[in-house]
C-alpha positions as CSV (number, residue, x, y, z in Angstrom):
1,X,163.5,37.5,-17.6
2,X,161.7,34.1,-17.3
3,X,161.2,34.9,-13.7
4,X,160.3,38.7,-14.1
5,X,157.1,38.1,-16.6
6,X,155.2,35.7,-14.3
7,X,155.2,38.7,-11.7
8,X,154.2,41.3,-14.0
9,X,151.4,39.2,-15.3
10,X,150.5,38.4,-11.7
11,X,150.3,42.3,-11.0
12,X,148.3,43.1,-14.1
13,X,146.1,40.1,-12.9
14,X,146.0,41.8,-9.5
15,X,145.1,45.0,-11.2
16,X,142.5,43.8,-13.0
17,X,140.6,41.9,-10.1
18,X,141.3,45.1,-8.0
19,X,139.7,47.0,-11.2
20,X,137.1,44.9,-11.9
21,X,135.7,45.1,-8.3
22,X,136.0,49.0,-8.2
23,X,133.7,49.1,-11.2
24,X,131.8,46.5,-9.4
25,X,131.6,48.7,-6.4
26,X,131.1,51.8,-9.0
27,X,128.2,50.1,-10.7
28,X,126.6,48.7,-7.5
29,X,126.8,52.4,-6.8
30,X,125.4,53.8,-9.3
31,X,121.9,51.0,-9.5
32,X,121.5,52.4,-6.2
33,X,121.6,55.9,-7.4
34,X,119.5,55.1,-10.5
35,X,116.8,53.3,-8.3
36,X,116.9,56.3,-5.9
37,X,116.3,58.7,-9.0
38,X,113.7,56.4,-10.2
39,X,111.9,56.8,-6.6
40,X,112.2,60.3,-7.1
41,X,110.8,60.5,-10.6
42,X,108.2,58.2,-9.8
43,X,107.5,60.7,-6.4
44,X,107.3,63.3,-8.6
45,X,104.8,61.7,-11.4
46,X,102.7,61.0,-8.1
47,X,102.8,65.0,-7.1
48,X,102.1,66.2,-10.5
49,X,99.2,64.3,-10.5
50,X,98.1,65.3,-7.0
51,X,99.1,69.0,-8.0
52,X,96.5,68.5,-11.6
53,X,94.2,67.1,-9.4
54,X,93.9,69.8,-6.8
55,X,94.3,72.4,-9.4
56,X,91.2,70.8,-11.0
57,X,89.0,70.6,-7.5
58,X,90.0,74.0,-7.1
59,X,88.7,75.1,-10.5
60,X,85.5,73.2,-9.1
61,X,85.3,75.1,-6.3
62,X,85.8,78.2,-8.1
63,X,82.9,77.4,-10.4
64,X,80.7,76.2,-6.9
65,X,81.9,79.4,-5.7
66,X,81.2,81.9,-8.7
67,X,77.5,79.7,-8.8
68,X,77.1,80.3,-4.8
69,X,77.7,84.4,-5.2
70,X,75.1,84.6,-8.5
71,X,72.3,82.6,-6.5
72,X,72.5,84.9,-3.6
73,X,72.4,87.9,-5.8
74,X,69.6,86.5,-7.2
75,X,67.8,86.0,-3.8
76,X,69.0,89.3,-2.8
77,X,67.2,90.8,-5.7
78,X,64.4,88.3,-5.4
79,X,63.7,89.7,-1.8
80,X,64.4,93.2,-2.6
81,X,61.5,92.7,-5.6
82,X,59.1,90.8,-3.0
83,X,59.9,93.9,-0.2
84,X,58.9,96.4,-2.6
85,X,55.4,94.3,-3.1
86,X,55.1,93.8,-0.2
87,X,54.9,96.9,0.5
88,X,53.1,98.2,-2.4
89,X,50.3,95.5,-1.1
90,X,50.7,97.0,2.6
91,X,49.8,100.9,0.8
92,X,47.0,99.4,-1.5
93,X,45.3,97.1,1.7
94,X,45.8,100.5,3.4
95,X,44.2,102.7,0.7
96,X,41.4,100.5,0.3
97,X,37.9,100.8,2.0
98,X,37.4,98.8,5.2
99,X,34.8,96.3,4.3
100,X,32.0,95.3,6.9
101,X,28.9,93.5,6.4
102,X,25.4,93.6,6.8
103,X,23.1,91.1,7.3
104,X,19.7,90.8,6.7
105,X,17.4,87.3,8.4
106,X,15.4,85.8,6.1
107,X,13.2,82.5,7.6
108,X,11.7,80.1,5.4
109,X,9.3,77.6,6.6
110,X,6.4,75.2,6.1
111,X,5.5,71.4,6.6
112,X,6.9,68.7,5.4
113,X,7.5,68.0,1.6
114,X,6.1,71.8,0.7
115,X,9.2,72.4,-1.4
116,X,10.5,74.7,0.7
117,X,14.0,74.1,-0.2
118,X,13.5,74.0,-3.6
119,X,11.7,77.3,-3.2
120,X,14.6,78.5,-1.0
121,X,17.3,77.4,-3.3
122,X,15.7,79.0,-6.2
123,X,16.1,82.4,-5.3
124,X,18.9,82.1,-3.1
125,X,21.3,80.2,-5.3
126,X,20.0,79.0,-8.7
127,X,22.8,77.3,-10.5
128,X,21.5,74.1,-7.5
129,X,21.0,70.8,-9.1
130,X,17.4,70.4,-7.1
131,X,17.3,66.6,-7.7
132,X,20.5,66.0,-5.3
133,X,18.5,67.7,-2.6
134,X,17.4,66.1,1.0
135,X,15.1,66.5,3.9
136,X,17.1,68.8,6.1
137,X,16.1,70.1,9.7
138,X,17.9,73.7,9.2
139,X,20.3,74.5,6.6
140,X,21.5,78.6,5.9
141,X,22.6,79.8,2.6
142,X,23.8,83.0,1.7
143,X,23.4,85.5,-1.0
144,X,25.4,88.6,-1.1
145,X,23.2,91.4,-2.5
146,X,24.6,94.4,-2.9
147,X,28.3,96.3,-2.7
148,X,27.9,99.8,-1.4
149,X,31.1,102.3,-0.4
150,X,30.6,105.0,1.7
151,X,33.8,107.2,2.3
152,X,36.1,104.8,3.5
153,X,34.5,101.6,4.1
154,X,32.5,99.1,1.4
155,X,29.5,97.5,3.3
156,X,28.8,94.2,1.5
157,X,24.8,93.4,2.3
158,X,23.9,89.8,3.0
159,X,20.5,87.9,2.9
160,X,21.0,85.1,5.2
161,X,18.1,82.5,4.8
162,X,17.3,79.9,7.5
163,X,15.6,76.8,5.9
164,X,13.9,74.7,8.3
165,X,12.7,71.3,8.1
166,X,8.9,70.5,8.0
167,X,9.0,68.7,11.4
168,X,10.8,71.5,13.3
169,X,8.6,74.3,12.9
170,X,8.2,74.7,16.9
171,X,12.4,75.4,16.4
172,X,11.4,78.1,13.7
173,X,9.3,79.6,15.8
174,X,11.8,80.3,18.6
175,X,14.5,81.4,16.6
176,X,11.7,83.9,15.6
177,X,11.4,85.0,18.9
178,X,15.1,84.9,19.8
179,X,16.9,86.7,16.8
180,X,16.0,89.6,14.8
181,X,14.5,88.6,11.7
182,X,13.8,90.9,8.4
183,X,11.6,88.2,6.5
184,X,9.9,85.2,6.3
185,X,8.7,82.7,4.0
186,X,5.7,80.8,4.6
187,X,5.3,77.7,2.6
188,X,2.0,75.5,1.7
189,X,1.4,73.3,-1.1
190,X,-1.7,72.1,-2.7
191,X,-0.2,68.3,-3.5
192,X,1.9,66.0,-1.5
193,X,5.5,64.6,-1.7
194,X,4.8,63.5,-5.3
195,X,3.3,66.4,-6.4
196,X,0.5,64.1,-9.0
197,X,-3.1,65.6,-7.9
198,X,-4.5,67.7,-5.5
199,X,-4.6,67.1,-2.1
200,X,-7.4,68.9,-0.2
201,X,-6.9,66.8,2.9
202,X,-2.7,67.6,3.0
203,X,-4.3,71.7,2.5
204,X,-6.5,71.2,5.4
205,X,-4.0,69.9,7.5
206,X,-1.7,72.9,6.7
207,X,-4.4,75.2,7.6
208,X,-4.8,73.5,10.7
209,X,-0.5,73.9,11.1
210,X,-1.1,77.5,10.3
211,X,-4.2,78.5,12.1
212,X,-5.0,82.0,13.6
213,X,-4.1,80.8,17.1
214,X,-0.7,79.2,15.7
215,X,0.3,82.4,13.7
216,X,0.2,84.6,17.0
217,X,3.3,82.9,17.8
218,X,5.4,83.7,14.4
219,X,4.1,87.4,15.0
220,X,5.4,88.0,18.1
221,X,6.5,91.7,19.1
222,X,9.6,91.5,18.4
223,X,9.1,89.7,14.9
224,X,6.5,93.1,14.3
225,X,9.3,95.4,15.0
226,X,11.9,93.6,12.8
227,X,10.2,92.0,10.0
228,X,10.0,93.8,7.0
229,X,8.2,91.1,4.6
230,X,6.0,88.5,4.9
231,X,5.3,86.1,1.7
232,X,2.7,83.2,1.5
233,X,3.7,80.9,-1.3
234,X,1.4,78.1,-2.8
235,X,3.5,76.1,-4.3
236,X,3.3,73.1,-6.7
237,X,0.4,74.8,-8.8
238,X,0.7,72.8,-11.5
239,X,-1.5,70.4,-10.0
240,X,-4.5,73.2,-11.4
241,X,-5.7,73.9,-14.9
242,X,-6.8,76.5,-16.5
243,X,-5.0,80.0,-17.5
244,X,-2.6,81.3,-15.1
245,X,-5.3,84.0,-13.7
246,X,-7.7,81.0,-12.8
247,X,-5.0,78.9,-11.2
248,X,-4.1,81.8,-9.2
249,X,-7.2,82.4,-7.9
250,X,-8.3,78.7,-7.4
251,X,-5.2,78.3,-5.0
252,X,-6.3,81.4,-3.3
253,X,-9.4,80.5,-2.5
254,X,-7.8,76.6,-1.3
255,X,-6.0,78.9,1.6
256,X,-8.6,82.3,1.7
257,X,-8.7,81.5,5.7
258,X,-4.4,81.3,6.0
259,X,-4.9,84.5,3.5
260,X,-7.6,86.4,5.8
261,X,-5.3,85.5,8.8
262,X,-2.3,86.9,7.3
263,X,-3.7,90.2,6.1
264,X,-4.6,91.2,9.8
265,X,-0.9,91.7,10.1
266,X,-0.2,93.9,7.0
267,X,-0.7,97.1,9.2
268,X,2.6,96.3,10.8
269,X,4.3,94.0,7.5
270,X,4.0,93.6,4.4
271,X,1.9,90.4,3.7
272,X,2.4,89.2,-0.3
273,X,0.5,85.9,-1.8
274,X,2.1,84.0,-4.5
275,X,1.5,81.1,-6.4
276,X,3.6,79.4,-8.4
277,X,6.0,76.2,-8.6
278,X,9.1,75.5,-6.9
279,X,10.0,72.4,-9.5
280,X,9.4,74.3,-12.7
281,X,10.4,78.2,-11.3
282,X,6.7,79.4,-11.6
283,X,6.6,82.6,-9.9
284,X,9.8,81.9,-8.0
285,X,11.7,84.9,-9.7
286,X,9.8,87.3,-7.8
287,X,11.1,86.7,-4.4
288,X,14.7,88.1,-4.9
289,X,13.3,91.1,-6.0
290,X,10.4,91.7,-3.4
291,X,12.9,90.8,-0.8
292,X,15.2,93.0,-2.0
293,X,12.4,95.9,-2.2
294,X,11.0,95.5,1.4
295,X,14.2,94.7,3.1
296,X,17.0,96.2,1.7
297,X,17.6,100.3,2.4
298,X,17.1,101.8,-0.4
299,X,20.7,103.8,0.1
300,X,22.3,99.9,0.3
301,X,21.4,99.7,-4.0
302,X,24.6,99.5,-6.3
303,X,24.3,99.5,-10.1
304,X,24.4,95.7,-10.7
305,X,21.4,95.2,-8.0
306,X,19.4,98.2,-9.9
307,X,19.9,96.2,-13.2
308,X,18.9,92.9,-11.6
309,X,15.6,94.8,-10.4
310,X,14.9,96.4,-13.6
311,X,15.3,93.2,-15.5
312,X,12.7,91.2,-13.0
313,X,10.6,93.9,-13.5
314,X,10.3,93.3,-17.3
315,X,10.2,90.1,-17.1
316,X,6.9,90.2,-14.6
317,X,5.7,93.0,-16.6
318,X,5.7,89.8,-19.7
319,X,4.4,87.5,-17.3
320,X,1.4,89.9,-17.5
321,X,0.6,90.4,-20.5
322,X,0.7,86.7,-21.1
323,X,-1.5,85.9,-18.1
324,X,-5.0,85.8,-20.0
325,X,-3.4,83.6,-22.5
326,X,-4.3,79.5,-21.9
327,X,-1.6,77.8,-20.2
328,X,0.3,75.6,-22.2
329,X,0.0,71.2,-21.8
330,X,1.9,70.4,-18.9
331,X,4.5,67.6,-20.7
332,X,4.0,64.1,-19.6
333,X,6.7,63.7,-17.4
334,X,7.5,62.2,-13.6
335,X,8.0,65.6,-11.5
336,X,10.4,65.1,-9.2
337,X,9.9,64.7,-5.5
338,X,11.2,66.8,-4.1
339,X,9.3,70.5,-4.6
């Protein structure tokens, strides 16, 4: 018995170490497999995340997408809407009246300092600020006249005036006998550049510019067959005193030899005095207008034109009635220099 307990103990004992390492090995076993499931879950955490992540992109994309197809049916529609005015434009242009223009040469020129410009600008565009202007050796301005439609085409008519610098009269004089020219603009002055007093030594020397054997040359025979108007302006008569009447017909008789020259011609053109003054608009009105009457074909008249002609004629129709009536003080000012 003594002897048969010691082995039995020693089995158990054997049996337990033999036990304890299976559920050592078992354990071991199963860490690993735990770890492994870990790796697994943690994988799978990772893919879920990916997966959201990719799902959300492609929500982006969807949006992008949806965004994309709305802008392009917008363009789509945009370009259908700018076909159909396009080609409403492309039946309207083709509808319309062909426009052309006509041009009528109007020459303004004179001596140095005579205001010409002033004059020019007067008539031909009179919103100009005249003090900003310069001596000038040819400048062209035009002034559209008239609108007239005839069947299908609107002729727009076109004075085109040539001013030319005092010192380059001899250059007026051959564009008078190289283009075709419709009117012209003579200009004298009775003062000089400052325009205080009288000047009878600057009138003579204009008279001399403009003397009979001189004007042969502005009337050459093909300026006869062209021109329609000729117009002598005296400008700067403020320099005179008296009532409008007697200033007129002091300046006349200053340049009755220019005047006497001139009227040899009005067989063939129409010759017109005036005297006035370029810096304060004295008898510069009337040069649109008697342009416009001489030049201009009656047929080439629209409504706004007519009105225009009807209101300069009541205004010189005023003048005239006012003309025996004393002029009023001239203000004491400085006139500026340029006239």
């Amino acid at each position: 018995m003594q002897v048969v307990l010691p082995i039995v103990l020693g089995l158990i004992a054997v049996a337990c170490g033999a036990g304890a390492v299976f559920l050592l090995m078992q354990a071991t076993q199963l860490k690993r497999q735990l770890q492994d499931a870990n790796q697994h879950i943690e994988a799978l955490r990772q893919a879920k995340g990916q997966l959201d992540q990719l799902r959300a992109q492609y929500g982006q994309l969807q949006q992008a997408l949806e965004i994309a197809r709305s802008d392009d049916r917008q363009k789509v529609d945009w370009l259908d809407a700018q076909q159909k005015e396009i080609d409403w434009y492309k039946s309207e242009l083709e509808s319309r009246p062909k426009i052309t223009q006509k041009r009528y040469k109007i020459l303004t020129l004179g001596i140095k300092w005579t205001g010409k410009t002033s004059l020019t600008l007067k008539w031909a565009n009179p919103l100009v600020d005249l003090g900003t202007l310069q001596g000038t050796k040819i400048e062209r301005y035009e002034r559209t006249v008239s609108h007239v439609l005839t069947k299908e085409v609107l002729t727009e008519h076109v004075f085109e005036i040539g001013d030319w610098g005092g010192e380059h009269i001899v250059d007026a004089q051959q564009e008078l006998i190289m283009e075709e020219i419709h009117g012209l603009l003579m200009v004298v002055d009775l003062a000089g550049k400052d325009g205080q007093k009288l000047e009878p030594s600057r009138i003579q020397e204009q008279l001399r510019e403009f003397q009979p054997q001189s004007l042969q040359f502005f009337f050459s025979p093909k300026t006869l067959a062209s021109c329609k108007a000729v117009v002598l302006f005296i400008n700067k008569s403020d320099v005179l005193s008296g009532t409008p009447a007697e200033v007129e017909r002091e300046a006349r008789g200053y340049y009755k030899t220019l005047i006497d020259s001139l009227e040899r011609y009005k067989n063939n053109i129409d010759i017109r005095v005036l005297v006035g003054s370029a810096s304060y608009g004295h008898s510069t009105h009337h040069l649109f207008s008697h342009f416009v009457e001489k030049i201009l074909p009656k047929n080439a008249y629209d409504p706004q034109l007519l009105q225009r002609m009807k209101q300069d004629i009541s205004g010189h129709s005023a003048l005239s009635r006012t003309a025996a009536l004393p002029a009023p003080p001239v203000p004491q000012q400085v006139r500026p220099n340029v006239r």
